[in-house]
Each structure stands twice: as structure tokens, then as C-alpha cells.
N, C-alpha and C positions, 0 to 999 in steps of 0.2 A: 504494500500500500504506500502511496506516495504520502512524505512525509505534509504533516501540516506546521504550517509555523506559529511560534508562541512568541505572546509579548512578554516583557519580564514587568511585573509590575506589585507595587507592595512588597517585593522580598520573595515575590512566587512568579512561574510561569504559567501561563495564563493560555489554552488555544487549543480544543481537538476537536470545534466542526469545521469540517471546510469550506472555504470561501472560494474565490478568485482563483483559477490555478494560475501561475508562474512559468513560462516555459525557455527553453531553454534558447540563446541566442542562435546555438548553432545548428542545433536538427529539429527546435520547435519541439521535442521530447518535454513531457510535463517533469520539471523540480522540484518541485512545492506545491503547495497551496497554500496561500492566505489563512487567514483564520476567521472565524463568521463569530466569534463569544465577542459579547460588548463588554465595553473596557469602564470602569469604575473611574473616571476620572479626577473626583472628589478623592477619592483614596488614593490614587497617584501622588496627588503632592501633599496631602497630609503626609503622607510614607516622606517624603522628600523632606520637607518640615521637619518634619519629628523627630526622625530616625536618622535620615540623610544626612540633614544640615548639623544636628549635634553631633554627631560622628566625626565629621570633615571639620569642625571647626573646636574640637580635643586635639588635633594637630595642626602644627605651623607651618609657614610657608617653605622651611627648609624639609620637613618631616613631609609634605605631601610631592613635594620634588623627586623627595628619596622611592617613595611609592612609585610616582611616575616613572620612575628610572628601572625600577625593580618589574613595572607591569610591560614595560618596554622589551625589556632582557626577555620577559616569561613569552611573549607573545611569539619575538622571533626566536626562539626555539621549536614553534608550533606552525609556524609560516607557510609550510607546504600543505599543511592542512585547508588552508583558508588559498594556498593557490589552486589547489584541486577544482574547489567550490566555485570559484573567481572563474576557471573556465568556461564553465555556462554562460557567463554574462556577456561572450564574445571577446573576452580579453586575451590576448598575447600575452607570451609568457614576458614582455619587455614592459605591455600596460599593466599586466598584473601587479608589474615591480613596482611601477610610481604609485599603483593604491595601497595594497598590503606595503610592502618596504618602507612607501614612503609616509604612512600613516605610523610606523613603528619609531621612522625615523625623526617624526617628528616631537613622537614622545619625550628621545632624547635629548632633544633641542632645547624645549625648554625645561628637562630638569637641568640643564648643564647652566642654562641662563641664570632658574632661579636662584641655583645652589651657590653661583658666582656672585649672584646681584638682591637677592631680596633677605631681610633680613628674619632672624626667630620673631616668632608670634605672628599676630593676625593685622598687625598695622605699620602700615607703610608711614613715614616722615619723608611728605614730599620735600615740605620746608622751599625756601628758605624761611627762617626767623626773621622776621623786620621788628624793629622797635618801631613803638605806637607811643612811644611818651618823652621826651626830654630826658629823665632819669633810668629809662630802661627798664623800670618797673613793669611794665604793659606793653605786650610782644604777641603779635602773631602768625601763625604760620597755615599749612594745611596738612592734612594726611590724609591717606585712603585705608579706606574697611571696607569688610566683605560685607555685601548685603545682607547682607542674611536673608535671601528668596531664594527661586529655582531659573533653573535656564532651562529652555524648552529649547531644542536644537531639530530644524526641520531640514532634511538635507535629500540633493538629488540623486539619479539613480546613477549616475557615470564614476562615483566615487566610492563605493557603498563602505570600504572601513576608512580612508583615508579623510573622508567628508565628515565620519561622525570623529574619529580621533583631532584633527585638524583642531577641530572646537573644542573638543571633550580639556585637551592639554589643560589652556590658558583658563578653562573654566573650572578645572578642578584645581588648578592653585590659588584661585581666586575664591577657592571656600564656600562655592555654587554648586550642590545636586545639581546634575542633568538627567532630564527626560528626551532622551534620541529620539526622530522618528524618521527612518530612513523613506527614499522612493520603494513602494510597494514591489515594483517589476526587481529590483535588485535586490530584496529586502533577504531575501536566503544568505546572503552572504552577509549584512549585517548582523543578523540573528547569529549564524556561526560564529562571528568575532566577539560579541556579547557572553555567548555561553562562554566561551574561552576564557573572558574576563571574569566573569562572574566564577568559574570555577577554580581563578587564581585565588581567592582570598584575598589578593590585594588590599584591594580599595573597601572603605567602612559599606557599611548598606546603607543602602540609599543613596550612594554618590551616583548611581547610574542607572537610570532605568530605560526601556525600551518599548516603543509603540508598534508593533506592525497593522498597518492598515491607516483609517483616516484618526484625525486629530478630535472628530466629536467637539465637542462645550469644551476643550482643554483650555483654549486660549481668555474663553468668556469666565474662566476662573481663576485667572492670573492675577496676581496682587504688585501693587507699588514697588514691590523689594524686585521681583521677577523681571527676567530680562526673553528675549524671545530674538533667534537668530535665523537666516533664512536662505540657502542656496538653492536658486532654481530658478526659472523661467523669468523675466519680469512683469512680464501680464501675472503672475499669482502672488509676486511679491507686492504689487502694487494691491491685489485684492487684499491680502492677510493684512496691509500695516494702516486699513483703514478698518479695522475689527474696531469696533465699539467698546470695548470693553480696555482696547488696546491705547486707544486716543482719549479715552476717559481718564485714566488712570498713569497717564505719560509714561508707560511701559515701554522702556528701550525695544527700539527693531531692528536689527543689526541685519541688512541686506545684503545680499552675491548675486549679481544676478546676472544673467547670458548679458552679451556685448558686443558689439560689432567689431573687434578688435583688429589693429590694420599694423600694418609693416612697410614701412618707405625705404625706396632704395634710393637713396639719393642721388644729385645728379652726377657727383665728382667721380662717380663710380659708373667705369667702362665693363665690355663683356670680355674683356682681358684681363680686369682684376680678379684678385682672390676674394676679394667682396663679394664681386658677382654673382660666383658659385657660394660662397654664403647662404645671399639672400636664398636662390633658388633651393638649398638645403634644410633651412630654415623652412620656408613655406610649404613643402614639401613633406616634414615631420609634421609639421603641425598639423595638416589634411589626416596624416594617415594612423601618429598615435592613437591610441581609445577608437581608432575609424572619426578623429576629428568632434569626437564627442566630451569638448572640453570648454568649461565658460571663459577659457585664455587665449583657444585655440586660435589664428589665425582667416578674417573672415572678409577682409579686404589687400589686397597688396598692391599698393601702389607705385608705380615704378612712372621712369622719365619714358615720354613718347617716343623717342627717338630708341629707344630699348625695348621698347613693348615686344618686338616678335623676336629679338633674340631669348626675352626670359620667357614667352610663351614657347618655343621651342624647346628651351632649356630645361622644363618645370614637365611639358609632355615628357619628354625622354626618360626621366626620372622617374615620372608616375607608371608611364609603362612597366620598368622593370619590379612594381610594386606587385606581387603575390597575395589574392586575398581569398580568403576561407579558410577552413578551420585548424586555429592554431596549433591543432598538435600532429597537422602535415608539415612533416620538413619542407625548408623554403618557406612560408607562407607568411609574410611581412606586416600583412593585417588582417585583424578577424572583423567581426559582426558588428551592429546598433545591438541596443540591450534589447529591443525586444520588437515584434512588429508592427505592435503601434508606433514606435519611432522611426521606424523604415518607413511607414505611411507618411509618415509627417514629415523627414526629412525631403520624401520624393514629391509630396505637396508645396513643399515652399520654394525647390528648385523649381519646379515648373513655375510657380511667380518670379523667379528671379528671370526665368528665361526668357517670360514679357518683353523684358528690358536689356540682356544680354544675351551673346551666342555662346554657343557650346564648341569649348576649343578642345577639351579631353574629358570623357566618358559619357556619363546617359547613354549608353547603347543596349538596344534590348537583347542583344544577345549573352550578355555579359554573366561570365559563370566560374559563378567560386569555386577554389579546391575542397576536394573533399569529400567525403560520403554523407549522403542522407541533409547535405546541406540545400537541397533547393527546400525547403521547410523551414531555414534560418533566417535569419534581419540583415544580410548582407547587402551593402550600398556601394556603388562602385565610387572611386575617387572621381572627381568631378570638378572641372576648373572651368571657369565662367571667365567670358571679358567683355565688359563694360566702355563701350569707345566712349561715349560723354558723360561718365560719370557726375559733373557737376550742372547737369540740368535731371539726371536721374533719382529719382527719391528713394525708391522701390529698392537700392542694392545697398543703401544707406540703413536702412529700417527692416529690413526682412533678413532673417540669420535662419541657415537650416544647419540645423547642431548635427553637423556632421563632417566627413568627410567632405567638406565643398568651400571651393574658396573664386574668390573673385576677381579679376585682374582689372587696375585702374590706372588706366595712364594718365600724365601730368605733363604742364607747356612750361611750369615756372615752377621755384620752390614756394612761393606763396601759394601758389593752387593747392601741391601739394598739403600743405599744412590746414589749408582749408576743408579738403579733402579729409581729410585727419580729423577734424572736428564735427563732419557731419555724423560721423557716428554717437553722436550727442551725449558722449561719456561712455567710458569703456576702461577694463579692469587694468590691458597692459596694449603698449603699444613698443614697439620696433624701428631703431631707423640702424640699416645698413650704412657704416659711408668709411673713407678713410681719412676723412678729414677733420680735426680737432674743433677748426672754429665751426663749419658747418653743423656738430652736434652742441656747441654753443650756441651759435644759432636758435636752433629745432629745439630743442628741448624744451627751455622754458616759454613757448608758445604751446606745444603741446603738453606740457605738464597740467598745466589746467582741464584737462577734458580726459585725465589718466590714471589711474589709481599706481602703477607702474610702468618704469620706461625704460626699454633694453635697449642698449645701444652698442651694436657687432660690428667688428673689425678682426682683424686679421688675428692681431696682438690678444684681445679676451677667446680669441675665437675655443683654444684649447683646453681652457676652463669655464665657459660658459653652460649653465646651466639649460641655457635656453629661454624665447621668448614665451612657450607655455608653462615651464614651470614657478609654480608658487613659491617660497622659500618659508620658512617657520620665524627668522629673524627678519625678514620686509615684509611689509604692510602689503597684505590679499583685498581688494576693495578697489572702488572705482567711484566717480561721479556719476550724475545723471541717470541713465539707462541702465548702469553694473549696479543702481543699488542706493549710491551713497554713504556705506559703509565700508570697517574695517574689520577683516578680520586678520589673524596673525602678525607680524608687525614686533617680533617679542617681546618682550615683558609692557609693552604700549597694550598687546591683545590684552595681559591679564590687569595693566588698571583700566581700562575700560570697561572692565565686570564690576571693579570695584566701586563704593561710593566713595568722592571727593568730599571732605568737608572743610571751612575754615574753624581756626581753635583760637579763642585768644584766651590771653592772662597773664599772669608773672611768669618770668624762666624757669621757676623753683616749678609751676602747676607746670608749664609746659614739659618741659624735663621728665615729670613723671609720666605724664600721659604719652609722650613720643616715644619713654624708655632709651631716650638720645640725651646725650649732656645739650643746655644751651645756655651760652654765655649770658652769664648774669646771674642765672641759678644757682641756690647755696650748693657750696661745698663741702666733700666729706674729706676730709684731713683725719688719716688714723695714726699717723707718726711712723709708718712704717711703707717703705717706696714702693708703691704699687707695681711693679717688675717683680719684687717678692709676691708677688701673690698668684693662686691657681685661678682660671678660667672662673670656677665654682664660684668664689671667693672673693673677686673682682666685684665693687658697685658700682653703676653706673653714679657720676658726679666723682669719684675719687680721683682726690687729686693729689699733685706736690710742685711746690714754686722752689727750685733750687738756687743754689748763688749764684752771685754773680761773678762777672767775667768781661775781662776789657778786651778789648781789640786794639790789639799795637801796631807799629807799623811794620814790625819784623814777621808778625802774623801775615799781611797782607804779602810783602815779599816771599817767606815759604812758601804761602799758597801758590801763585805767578809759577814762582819757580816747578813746583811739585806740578801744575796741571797744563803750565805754557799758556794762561789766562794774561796776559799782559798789555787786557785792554787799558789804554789811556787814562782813564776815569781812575785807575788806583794807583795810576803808578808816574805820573804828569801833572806838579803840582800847577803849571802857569795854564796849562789846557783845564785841567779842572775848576779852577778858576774860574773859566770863562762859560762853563757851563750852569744850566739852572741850578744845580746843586752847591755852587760856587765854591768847592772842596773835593779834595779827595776824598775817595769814601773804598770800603771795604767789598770785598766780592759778595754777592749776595748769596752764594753755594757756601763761602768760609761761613759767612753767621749759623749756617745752616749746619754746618759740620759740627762747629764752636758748639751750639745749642746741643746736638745728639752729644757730645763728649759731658755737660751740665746735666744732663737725665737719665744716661744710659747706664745701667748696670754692668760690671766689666764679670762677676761671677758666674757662674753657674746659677740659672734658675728658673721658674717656671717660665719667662717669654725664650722663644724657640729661633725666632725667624723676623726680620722685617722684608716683606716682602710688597708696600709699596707706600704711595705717598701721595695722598688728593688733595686738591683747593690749596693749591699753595698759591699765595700772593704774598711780594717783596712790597709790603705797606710803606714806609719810609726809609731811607737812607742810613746808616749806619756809618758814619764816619771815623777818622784814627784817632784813639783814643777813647770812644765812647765804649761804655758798658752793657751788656746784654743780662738777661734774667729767662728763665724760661718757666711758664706754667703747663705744666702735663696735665690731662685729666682725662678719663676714662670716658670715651663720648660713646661708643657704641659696642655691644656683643651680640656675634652671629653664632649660635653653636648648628654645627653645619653635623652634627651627629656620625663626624669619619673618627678611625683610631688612625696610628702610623704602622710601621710595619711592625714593631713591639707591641701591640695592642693599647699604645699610650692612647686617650681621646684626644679631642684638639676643637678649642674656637678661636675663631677670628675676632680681634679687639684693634676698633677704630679707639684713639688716640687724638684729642685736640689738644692742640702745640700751639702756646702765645709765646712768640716770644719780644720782649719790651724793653727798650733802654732804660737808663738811668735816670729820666724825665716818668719812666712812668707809658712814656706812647707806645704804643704797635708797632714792631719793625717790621716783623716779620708772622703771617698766620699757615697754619696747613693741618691736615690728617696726616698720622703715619697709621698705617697698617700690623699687627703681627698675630703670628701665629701664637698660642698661650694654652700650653698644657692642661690638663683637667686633671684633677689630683686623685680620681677613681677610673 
């Protein structure tokens, strides 16, 4: 009996009538079915509330990182399980990678970010600290917290694990239950990646629940804290983010949406450059990865008139040697659409594209994939379209068939070009081929307006290029207009985005505590013993020590010169110094800084391990020969990042704020040092 799919919901799975079958991309063979049991979804996010949200927010932003990192590892070990699955959907073993792989891959992304960048607990110190008073009594800053609501994650069928992990990352460190609910045609392969998760133990319960089928009342019962994200079509993004319930209650709508997305070959580029063959490589992948079933894919290329039939000849030649049917015939370079509703719909919107353009390569009716039992499959043949007057044509602007299918647009000038470029009224990523510096100075920031991202290929990124379809986990996934007007990924930008922003005011002392960051002005904790002596554990945030002082001579200043070949003028040219604003010689601004670490730094053995770096340094005032230095240490921030060393020792990160003040009393010099700091268990 063909399997039926279940939703995971409450802590349970949920589904054995059949509903909907599922079939398969490549022989139209049944995979699934749907599920017909209705879905409780007042107890969905009760469950997410309750259960979910107390769970995920018992751990901090470093400790759900570690999870992320751990559910990453466990998945790709399991990986060919879910490539198995992924075959029905029409995928190559090469598409399969960038869903499965690159959904796992993205896991690691942002545990690596948080673990680097976000600190222990559940709140962020955007900061900065501004005084609000003359005497610095009254100080404000801001910080971010997790909402505490759910994230409802609706995502399409071309992705099915990479679309929900994509989101799933940045929302579970952001201390947000999600409720997935993938495209039904591809939702077999979601569901398989779910039970996976779910049978890791990882994650708390309730961080993740799963819908198969429709969304029902879910959205009409979202609350204030709730946020609601969206990949797919823009006609449904534009229906869901006028939900009543959703503009009632100013419920975040975080849009992805399909996009006319284009690629300009610019004109400095001949059919003799290696640009050339670029471009035509470029557009070429883009058509045939997923079968072009990608909301980045490539959906206009715009090339110089005067090149139009060499890159039309160039782009056939290519497509020709493209193999398509089912991918697990050797040779076979592209599979299926997800299913034959999107064959229908793909071959409907070509036939409107072809209203307005000719047909340079495919649409031929005899067209016949490799394979057995494939004339029952969703296979679309590659299909390149050109448009001779693009800029009277409306129809190649506005109609996208998410497929395999691209459009050639030729151009008289570089402004047309770019004009060109923006009639796709907002779009997630755009492309300009060229080999010239100023020409992508140029271009860019005219198209950056109308882009959510913008790739620009030459020669030199050509070997490291990720490419103009793929997404990255650390830049911004989103676009204006048409893609959405959202962001998703973008790193650690994804996860305060989920988060609430608030401003804080009050004394340094109140602020201090609430940020769990020292801020200058705040009392001090002086225990009489140098906080280098102390374990991670043991360490309070405010502890401080203001060491002696220490003059700077001018034999200081010559050692230094000598020791590092610094023998700028300013320290060592009393009639030049002179004549400058500082009207003196003055000391290296690295020496003070030396000077200071020799005034704080413990020369024993003890629990600080490592300084391993140094932030916000500013050189506030001058230091001249003969003046005296003073330095205040103070304990401004701890990150316990939950690693041991190779000894099983633990180890946290401790931020470090360093005044250091002459003999007036003024700022010379401000900055963070970094170190590593043993844990005493």
C-alpha cells in the first residue's frame, strides 16, 4: 500500500486517510499520498507556546548553535536517504546536492556565525550606549529579544529540505518554534527530512512542527509575537500578506517570491572573450539546474545587439549537448518539473511568451526524454526564447515560466540595457558579465535598486564563483518589488530580524545589568584581586582594576622606531611636529598601546589563556613625550561558547574594556581586547 503522509503536530504524527496522491516526477508512478485527517490548529501553536517556546528559550544563543551544529552532522550522515526520496521529485543527482547538501550546509553556516558572533543568553546588546544627560547618569541604548511567538514557515515545492532548513537555521536561534508547511507535490521529501529530525532528539519539542496539506484558520490565529514567512509564486504571496488577521495585528510577512531575474553581458565584452563563454555558461546552468525550477534562476539575458546571434548560436550549441530524462540514466544532465501540473503550467506561459517572441531552441513536439517509462513524467524540454524589441514588449517582462526557459534581449546602448534590467520590477538576483572595473561601477549601483543581489563575473571570480542562482546563508536571499520585498538569510541580519528590537534607557549601573555588558559609567566591582586571577566561573561582569601609572619618554618613543622601522615624522621631527595640528611631538599610538598591555597584563601562569583579538579601538587624543598613561580594565562581556580544549579544560570568551587616560584624567586611548579564560570545572 502506498505510503500516506503525516503531519507532525503536538508532539505526535498525525495522517492514515488518504488524500491527494503524489506522483512521481519521472514515471508519474504514485509516492505518496497526502493525508485527508484535519489538522487541530489551535493545538499546533498552543504545543509551540507551551512546550516549544519554553524549551528553546532554557537555552542560549550559543547552546542552540551547538544543537544546530550537532543536527547538521546527524543529518549528513543520513543524506542518501533523503537522496533516494529526492529522486522522484525529478532531481539530478547534482540538484539533489544544492537541496539536501545545501540545506545541511546551511545549518553549518550559521552555527559557525552564531558561535563566533552572538553572545550566552537570550539578548542581544545592539548598543551603542549614548548619554542622554550632561553627567552621564541617563544613557540609552537598544537590544534585541526573542519574541517569544511562532514562525509559520510556508515554502515551495523546488526546495523541499533546503526551503524549510534555509528558515528553520536563523529561526531556531532566534528562540522561535517553527511550524513548516512545505508544497504538497514535494511534501514526501519534506516529511522524510522531519522524521529524521525528529528522531534525532536534537532539538526541544516543539521547536518544529510540520503541516502536510493546506494551512486551514492557521494564519487567522497568529498573535502579535508571531512572524509568518513565504516562498512561492507572487500572485499567493501577494494573497496571504493581505490575511486579515495578518494586517490586523502587524504580523511580520517575510516574502520570496518568483522574479524575472536577468543577466547583462555587457558591451566591452567580444565573442572572443572568456567572458563570452561565461555569460553563455552561466545562462545555460541556470535553464537546466532543478530543469530551471529556481526563484534565482535566470529568466531574461540581455546581451549587446550586435552579439545577439553569436550568443544565440553559442547558448543552442550548449543546450543541444544537454541530456534530459531520468536521472539515474548515465549521461542525463537534466531531469523532470516536480510534477504535471507544473509541466502544464510551464508549457502555458511559454506559449504567452511566444505571443511576443520566436522560438530559437526547443518546443519541439517530438522531443523525448531518456529513459524508461518516462513518457508519464513532467519533463520540459530546454527552451530559449528571443525577444527582438524587448523595450516596447510587456509580456517577456511580467510572464516567468519557472522552468527550464529563458529569454534573449538584445540592447543599442548601456542605458537601455539597465532599463531593461529594471523592467522586471524587482527581482531577487541579477548578473552583469563584463571585464571591465569601471563599467561594473557603473551598473551596479543603478541596478542595485531593483535587486535583492548582484553577481558580477569575470574571468578572475570566474573559478570561485558560486554562481548567479545560488543563494549563500551569509548574503541577504530577498529582493524588491515583484521577489517579495523581503529578506531572508543574510547571516546573523536573518536571525535579528526574528528578533524584537527595543530601546532601554536608564543609569549605566541599570543598563549594565540588563545588557549583562559593562557600560561606562556603571558602578564598579573592585575585589582587590586582578581579574587575570580569576576563572571564567568567577569572572563578574563590571570587575574591574585601574593600574599605575607610567610615563612615556622619549627613549620609549626611539626603541619603539627602532624595534618596528615606525619612523614617521610626527615622533621623531621636533621643527615638523611643530608645525603640525598637534604642535609637538607625540608618541606612537601602537607604543601606548603596548605600554598599556605591559600596566594590566599578568606575566604568570593563570587562568587567561590567549588574547586573540582586539575591537573599537580608537586613538582619542595624543599622547605626547613625557606625558603619563593609567589604564582601567574591566570585564565588559562573557561568551561561554560550551567547547573544552584538547585536555578536557572548558573555555569562555571574555570581552575586556581598556581606558586608557593620561595624567589630566582625559581618554587617550579606548578599545576591546579579547581572551580566551579557562573554566575552573
Amino acid at each position: 500500500m502506498t505510503q500516506v503522509l503525516q503531519s507532525f503536530i503536538g508532539g505526535r504524527w498525525i495522517g492514515s486517510q488518504a488524500a491527494a496522491p503524489l506522483h512521481s516526477a519521472i514515471n508519474g508512478t504514485v509516492v505518496a499520498h497526502a493525508h485527508a485527517d484535519s489538522l487541530d490548529f489551535a493545538e499546533a501553536l498552543h504545543f509551540a507556546r507551551a512546550t516549544g517556546l519554553t524549551g528553546m528559550l532554557a537555552l542560549d544563543f550559543q547552546q542552540r548553535a551547538n544543537a544546530l551544529k550537532a543536527l547538521a552532522k546527524y543529518l549528513g550522515e543520513r543524506k542518501e536517504e533523503l537522496y533516494a526520496i529526492s529522486a522522484h521529485t525529478g532531481a539530478t543527482r547534482v540538484d539533489s546536492w544544492v537541496d539536501i547538501e545545501g540545506g545541511t550546509g546551511t545549518l553549518f553556516a550559521y552555527a559557525g556565525m552564531a558561535t563566533s558572533e552572538l553572545p550566552s543568553g537570550n539578548l542581544i546588546h545592539e548598543g551603542p550606549v549614548t548619554s542622554l544627560g550632561k553627567k552621564n547618569t541617563f544613557a540609552g541604548t537598544h537590544i534585541l529579544v526573542p519574541r517569544r511567538g511562532v514562525a509559520v514557515h510556508i515554502n515551495a515545492f523546488n526546495f523541499p529540505v533546503w526551503g524549510l532548513l534555509e528558515k528553520f537555521a536563523p529561526t531556531f536561534l532566534a528562540g522561535m518554534p517553527c511550524i513548516g508547511k512545505p508544497a504538497t507535490s514535494t511534501s514526501y521529501l519534506t516529511e522524510a527530512l522531519v522524521r529524521m529530525i525528529d528522531a534525532s532528539g536534537i532539538l526541544p519539542k516543539g521547536a518544529l512542527q510540520l503541516i502536510v496539506g493546506g494551512t486551514g484558520d492557521l494564519l487567522d490565529r497568529l498573535e502579535v509575537t508571531d512572524v509568518v514567512t513565504f516562498t512561492g509564486s507572487a500572485d499567493t504571496a501577494t494573497k496571504l500578506r493581505v490575511n486579515a488577521n495578518l494586517v490586523k495585528n502587524s504580523i511580520p510577512f517575510n516574502a520570496e517570491a518568483d522574479s524575472l531575474n536577468c543577466a547583462i553581458l555587457a558591451p566591452d565584452v567580444t565573442p572572443d572573450d572568456e567572458e563570452f563563454d561565461l555569460f553563455v555558461k552561466e545562462v545555460v546552468r541556470e535553464m537546466t539546474v532543478k530543469a530551471g525550477q529556481k526563484c534565482t534562476a535566470i529568466r531574461r539575458a540581455i546581451v549587446p545587439r550586435q552579439h545577439l546571434d553569436a550568443v544565440a548560436e553559442k547558448i543552442k550549441a550548449r543546450l543541444a549537448k544537454v541530456v534530459v530524462g531520468d536521472p539515474s540514466v548515465e549521461g542525463v544532465k537534466m531531469g523532470a518539473l516536480a510534477s504535471k501540473s507544473q509541466q502544464a503550467d510551464v508549457a502555458e506561459r511559454v506559449a504567452l511568451l511566444r505571443q511576443s517572441a520566436e522560438l530559437v531552441f526547443g518546443g519541439s513536439a517530438d522531443f523525448a526524454p531518456v529513459g524508461e517509462g518516462v513518457a508519464h513524467g513532467a519533463f520540459f524540454q530546454p527552451t530559449l526564447l528571443l525577444c527582438q524589441n524587448p523595450m516596447a514588449t510587456d509580456s517577456v517582462h511580467d510572464v516567468e515560466a519557472f522552468g527550464p526557459v529563458s529569454t534573449l534581449m538584445p540592447y543599442d546602448s548601456l542605458d537601455q540595457a539597465l532599463a531593461l534590467a529594471q523592467r522586471g520590477k524587482g527581482s531577487l538576483v541579477g548578473s552583469l558579465i563584463t571585464k571591465t572595473a569601471a563599467v561594473a561601477a557603473q551598473v551596479v549601483p543603478v541596478v542595485a535598486a531593483y535587486h535583492g543581489r548582484l553577481h558580477v563575473l569575470d574571468r578572475e571570480s570566474a573559478g570561485e564563483s558560486t554562481g548567479h542562482g545560488s543563494p549563500l546563508p551569509m548574503l541577504k536571499h530577498g529582493g524588491p518589488g515583484r521577489a517579495g520585498g523581503g529578506e531572508e538569510l543574510g547571516g546573523l541580519r536573518a536571525v535579528k530580524h526574528l528578533l524584537q528590537r527595543a530601546a532601554v534607557q536608564g543609569s549605566p549601573t541599570m543598563l549594565a545589568a540588563i545588557t549583562r555588558e559593562h557600560v561606562r559609567g556603571a558602578k564598579l566591582i573592585e575585589t582587590g584581586t586582578h581579574p587575570f586571577r580569576h576563572y571564567f566561573e568567577e569572572l563578574q561582569i563590571g570587575e574591574s582594576l585601574l593600574t599605575p601609572t607610567r610615563q612615556i619618554t622619549d627613549a620609549d618613543v626611539h626603541a619603539f622606531g627602532n624595534l618596528t622601522g615606525d619612523m614617521f615624522y610626527m615622533h621623531f621631527d621636533e621643527e615638523a611636529a611643530k608645525a603640525s595640528p598637534f604642535g609637538k611631538r607625540i608618541a606612537h599610538g601602537y607604543l601606548v598601546l603596548s605600554d598599556a598591555a605591559g600596566l594590566f597584563v599578568v606575566a604568570e601562569p593563570g587562568p587567561v589563556l590567549a588574547n586573540y583579538g582586539l575591537d573599537m579601538l580608537r586613538f582619542v587624543k595624543p599622547v605626547g613625550i613625557g606625558d603619563s598613561i593609567q589604564v582601567r580594565l574591566t570585564c565588559k562581556r562573557k561568551i561561554d561558547r560550551n567547547k573544552k580544549d584538547a585536555n578536557g579544560q572548558g573555555q569562555g570568551v571574555v570581552a575586556w574594556d581598556v581606558e586608557v587616560t593620561n595624567q589630566d584624567g582625559e581618554v587617550v586611548a579606548s578599545y576591546d581586547i579579547l581572551t580566551l579564560v579557562s573554566k575552573k570545572l
